[in-house]
C-alpha positions in Angstrom: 101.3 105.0 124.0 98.1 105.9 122.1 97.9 108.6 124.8 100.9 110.2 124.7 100.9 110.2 120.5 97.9 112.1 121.1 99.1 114.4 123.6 102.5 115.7 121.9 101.0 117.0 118.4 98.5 118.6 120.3 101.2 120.5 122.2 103.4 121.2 119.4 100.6 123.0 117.5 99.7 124.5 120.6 102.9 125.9 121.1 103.4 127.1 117.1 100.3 129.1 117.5 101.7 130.9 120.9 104.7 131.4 119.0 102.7 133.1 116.3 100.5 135.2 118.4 103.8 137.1 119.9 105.1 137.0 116.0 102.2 139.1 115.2 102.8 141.7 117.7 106.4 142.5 117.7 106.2 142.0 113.8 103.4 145.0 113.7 105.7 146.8 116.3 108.8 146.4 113.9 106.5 147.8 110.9 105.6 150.2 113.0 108.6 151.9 113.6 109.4 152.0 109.9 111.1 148.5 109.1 109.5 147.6 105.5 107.5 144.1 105.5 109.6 143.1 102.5 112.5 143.7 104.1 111.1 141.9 107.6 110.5 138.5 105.8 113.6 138.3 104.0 115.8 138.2 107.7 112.8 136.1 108.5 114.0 133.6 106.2 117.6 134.1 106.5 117.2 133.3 110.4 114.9 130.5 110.1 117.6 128.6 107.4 119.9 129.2 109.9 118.2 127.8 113.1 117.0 124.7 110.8 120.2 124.0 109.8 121.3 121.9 113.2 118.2 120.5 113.7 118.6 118.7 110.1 122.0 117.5 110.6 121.7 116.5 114.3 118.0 114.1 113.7 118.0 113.6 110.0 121.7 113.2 108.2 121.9 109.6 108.6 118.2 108.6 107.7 117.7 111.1 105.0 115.8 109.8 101.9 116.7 110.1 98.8 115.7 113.6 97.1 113.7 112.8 93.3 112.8 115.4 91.0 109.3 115.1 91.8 110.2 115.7 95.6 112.1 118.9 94.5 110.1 121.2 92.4 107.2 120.0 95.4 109.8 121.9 97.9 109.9 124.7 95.4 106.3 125.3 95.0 106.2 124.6 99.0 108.9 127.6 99.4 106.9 130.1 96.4 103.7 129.2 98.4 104.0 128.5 102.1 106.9 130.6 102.6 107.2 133.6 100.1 103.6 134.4 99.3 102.4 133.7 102.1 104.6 135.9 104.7 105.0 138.7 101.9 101.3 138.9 101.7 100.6 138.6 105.2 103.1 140.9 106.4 101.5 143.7 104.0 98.5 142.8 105.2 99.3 143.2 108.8 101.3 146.8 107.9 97.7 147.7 106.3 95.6 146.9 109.3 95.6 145.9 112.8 97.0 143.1 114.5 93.5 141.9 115.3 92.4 141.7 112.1 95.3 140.1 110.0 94.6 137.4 113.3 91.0 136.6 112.8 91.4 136.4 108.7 94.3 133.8 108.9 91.3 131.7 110.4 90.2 131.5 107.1 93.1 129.1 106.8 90.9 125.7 108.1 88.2 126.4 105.5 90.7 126.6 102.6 92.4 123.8 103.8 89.1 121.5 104.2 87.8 122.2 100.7 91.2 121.8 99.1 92.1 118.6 101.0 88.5 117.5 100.1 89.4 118.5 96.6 92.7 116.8 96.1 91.6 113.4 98.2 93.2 113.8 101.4 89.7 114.4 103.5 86.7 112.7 103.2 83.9 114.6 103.3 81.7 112.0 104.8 78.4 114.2 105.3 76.6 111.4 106.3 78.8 110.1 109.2 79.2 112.0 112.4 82.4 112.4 112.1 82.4 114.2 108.6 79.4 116.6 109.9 81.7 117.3 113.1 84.8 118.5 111.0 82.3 120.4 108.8 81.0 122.0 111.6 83.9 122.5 113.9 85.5 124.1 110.3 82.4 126.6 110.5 82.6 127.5 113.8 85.6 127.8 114.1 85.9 130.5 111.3 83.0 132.2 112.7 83.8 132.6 116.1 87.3 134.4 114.6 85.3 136.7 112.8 82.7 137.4 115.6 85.9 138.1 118.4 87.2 140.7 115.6 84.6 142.4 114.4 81.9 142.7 117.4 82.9 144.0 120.6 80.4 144.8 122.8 80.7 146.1 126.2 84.1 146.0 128.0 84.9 143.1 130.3 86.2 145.4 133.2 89.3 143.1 133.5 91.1 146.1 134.6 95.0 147.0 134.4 97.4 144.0 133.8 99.8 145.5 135.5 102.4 145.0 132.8 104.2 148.3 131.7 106.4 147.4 128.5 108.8 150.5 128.0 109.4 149.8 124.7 105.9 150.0 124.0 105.2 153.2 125.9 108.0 155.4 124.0 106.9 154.1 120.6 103.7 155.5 121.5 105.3 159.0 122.5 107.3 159.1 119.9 105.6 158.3 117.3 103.3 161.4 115.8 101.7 159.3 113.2 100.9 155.4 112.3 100.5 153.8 109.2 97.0 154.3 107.6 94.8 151.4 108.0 93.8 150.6 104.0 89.9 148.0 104.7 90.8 147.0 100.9 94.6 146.2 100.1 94.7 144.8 104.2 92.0 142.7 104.4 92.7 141.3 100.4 96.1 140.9 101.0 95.3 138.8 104.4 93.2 136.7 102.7 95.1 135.9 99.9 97.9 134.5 102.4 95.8 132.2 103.8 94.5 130.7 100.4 98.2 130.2 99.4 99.3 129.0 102.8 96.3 126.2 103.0 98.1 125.1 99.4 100.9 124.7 101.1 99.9 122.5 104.0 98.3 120.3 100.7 101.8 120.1 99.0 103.5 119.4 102.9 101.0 116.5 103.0 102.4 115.1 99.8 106.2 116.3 100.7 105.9 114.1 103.9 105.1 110.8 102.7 107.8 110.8 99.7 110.4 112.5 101.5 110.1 111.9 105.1 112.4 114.3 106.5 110.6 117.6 107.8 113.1 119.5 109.2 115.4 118.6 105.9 112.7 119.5 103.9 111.6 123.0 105.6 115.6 123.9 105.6 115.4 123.6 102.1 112.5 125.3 101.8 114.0 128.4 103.8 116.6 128.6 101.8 114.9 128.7 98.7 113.0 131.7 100.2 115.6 133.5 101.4 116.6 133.7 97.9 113.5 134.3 96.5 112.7 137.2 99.5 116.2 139.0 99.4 115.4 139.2 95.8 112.3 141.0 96.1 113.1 142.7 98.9 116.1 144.4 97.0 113.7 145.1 93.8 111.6 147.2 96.5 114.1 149.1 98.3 118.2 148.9 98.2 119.4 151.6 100.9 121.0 150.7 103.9 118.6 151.9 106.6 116.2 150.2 105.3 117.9 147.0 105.6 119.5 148.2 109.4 119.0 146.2 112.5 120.5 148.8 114.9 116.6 149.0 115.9 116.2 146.5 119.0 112.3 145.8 117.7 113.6 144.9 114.4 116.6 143.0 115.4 114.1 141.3 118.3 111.5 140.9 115.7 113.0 139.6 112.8 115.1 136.6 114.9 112.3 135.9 116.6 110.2 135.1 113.6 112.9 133.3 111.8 113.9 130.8 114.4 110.9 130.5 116.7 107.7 131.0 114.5 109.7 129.8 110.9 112.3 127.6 111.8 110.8 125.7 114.9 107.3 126.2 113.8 107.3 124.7 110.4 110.2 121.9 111.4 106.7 121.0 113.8 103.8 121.6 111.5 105.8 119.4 109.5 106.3 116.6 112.0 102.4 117.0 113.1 101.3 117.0 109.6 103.4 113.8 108.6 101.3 111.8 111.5 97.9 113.9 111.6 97.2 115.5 108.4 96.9 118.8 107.1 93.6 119.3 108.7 94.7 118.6 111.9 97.5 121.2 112.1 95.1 123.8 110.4 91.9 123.9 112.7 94.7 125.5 115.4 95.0 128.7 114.1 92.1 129.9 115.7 94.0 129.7 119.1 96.6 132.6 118.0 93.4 134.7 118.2 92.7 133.5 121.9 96.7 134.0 122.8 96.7 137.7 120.9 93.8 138.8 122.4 95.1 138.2 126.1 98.5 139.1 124.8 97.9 142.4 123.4 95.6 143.6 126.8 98.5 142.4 128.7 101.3 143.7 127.1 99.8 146.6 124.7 96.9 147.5 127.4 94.1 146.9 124.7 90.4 146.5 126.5 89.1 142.6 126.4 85.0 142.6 125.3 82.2 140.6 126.2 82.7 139.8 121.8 86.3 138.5 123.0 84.7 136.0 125.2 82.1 134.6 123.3 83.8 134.2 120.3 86.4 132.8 122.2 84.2 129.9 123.6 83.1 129.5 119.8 86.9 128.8 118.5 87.1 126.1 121.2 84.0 124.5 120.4 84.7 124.3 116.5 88.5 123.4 117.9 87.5 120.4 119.4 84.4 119.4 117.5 86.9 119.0 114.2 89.2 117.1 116.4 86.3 114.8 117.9 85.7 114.3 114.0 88.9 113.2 112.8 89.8 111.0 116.4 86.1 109.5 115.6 86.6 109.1 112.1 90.6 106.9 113.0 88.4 104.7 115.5 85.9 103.7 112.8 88.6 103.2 110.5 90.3 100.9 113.3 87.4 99.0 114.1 86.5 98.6 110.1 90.0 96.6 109.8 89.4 94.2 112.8 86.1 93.5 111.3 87.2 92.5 108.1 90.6 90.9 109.8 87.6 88.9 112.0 85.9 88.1 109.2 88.4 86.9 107.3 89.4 84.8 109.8 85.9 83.4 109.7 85.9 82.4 106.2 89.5 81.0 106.6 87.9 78.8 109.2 84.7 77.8 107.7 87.1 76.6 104.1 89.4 74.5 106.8 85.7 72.8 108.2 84.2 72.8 104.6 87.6 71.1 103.5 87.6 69.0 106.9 83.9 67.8 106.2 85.1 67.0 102.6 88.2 65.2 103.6 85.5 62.8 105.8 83.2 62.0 102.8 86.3 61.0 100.8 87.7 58.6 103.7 84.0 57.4 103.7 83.5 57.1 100.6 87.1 55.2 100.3 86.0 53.2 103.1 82.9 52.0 101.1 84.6 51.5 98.3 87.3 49.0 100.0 84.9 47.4 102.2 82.8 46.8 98.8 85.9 45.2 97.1 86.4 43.2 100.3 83.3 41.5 100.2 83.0 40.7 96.4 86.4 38.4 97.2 
């Protein structure tokens, strides 16, 4: 059983992270061809209340908590943060530079999440255990091996053609005479500033879970608090109707398949992970979306894999499974630390029952005496 409960997060994260990878690429193809980010992560949210909305009613309506004040304006902030900020920002990011790049920044997202967690209680720095200097670590190299993948290259791996011819793909790139230019300050900055918000809001999901233990209620309420919040702001940017038009098949493709797979099933699971794991846990993952893009984009967009790919690569793994090795070590010692003090206070239990057994002697002895004493004087 311990197995298996071991087994499924690790899958689900896996899978949220595959999910993002392909967000990242049809999302910068949809941008692209003119769709305006804003405009993108409103439908995002729109779709993703929509595709949450069975899964709340079908596993949660008859054990749903009850909702307290404190509980709501923590869903609030969870929907300004994790959901509004964060996809408006990365999104402009992403229009602002290459798909690479807004990949290997969101990496940042373990770091942020360590120190705040560290910061507000819910990890244990621990520098002098193992398993505090192998989260530490695994936090480091993790980061690092994302930026190494991005920014060094190195010689071609001579991987060759895929072999994959995507249509789509091939008349965007007749068609389209120019791209959008790639800004190193506003892209990078804004990237960056998505993942400090989003690591807030995997802080606030950790809180969310334990007084209101509903995640896919909670994320459908969350949705649809951005949806609000994004049409909003979406409108203030731009109200004609071709800039709101799905007749595009990238955009219509695009924006349902970030609402319901990536939003909707992804945060119903980061949820779930994070009310069992932690928000560390479901954070040190993102490095795999740069593992999945990388192979994804020479396969589908024909981009050339480098000996930087590979190594850095290797390096996300490492730091992957060294944080996980840390918090796995770090549950065992906290096992074995209550069936040490369970056995030793099972131990003093017994020594008071043979202290009170040895006590209970003297006194029949000493009773004994006593009557034997009287017994004698008659």
């Amino acid at each position: 059983m311990g197995k298996v409960g071991g087994v499924i997060p690790f899958l689900a994260m896996a899978i949220v992270q595959s999910s993002y990878a392909g967000m990242t690429i049809t999302s910068k193809l949809a941008i692209q061809s003119g769709m305006s980010p804003l405009v993108l992560v409103a439908y995002r949210q729109i779709f993703a209340t929509l595709s949450l909305a069975p899964f709340a009613y079908w596993f949660e309506r008859n054990t749903l908590p009850c909702m307290t004040k404190r509980t709501g304006l923590q869903i609030l902030i969870s929907s300004f943060t994790g959901v509004t900020g964060n996809q408006i920002l990365y999104f402009v990011g992403l229009k602002y530079s290459t798909a690479t790049i807004a990949t290997a920044l969101t990496n940042l997202l373990p770091a942020f999440t360590f120190i705040l967690a560290v910061l507000c209680r819910q990890e244990l720095l621990r520098m002098k255990t193992r398993a505090g200097q192998a989260k530490v670590l695994g936090t480091v190299l993790s980061v690092g091996g994302a930026l190494l993948l991005s920014f060094y290259h190195g010689k071609p791996l001579g991987l060759g053609d895929s072999g994959i011819h995507w249509k789509f793909v091939q008349e965007m790139d007749r068609s389209s005479s120019s791209t959008t230019p790639i800004n190193l300050l506003l892209g990078p900055f804004a990237l960056i500033a998505s993942s400090l918000i989003w690591s807030v809001w995997f802080i606030l999901q950790a809180e969310i879970s334990k007084n209101y233990a509903a995640p896919y209620t909670s994320s459908l309420y969350m949705c649809m608090m951005a949806s609000i919040q994004c049409v909003a702001i979406a409108l203030c940017s731009d109200r004609t109707v071709s800039a709101w038009s799905l007749n595009n098949p990238i955009r219509l493709s695009s924006a349902l398949y970030a609402g319901i797979v990536c939003t909707g099933i992804g945060y119903g699971l980061m949820a779930w992970t994070i009310e069992r794991k932690g928000p560390l846990y479901v954070s040190v993952f993102t490095p795999l979306t740069l593992v999945i893009t990388a192979l994804l984009t020479w396969a589908l967009l024909h981009d050339q894999l480098y000996v930087g790919t590979a190594i850095g690569s290797v390096i996300i793994v490492l730091g992957l499974y060294a944080v996980l090795w840390g918090k796995s070590n770090e549950k065992m010692n906290k096992k074995e630390g209550v069936q040490v003090t369970s056995a030793d206070s099972d131990s003093v239990v017994k020594d008071k029952e043979e202290d009170d057994d040895d006590e209970m002697s003297v006194m029949e002895m000493q009773c004994c005496d006593h009557s034997n004493c009287n017994h004698n004087s008659k």
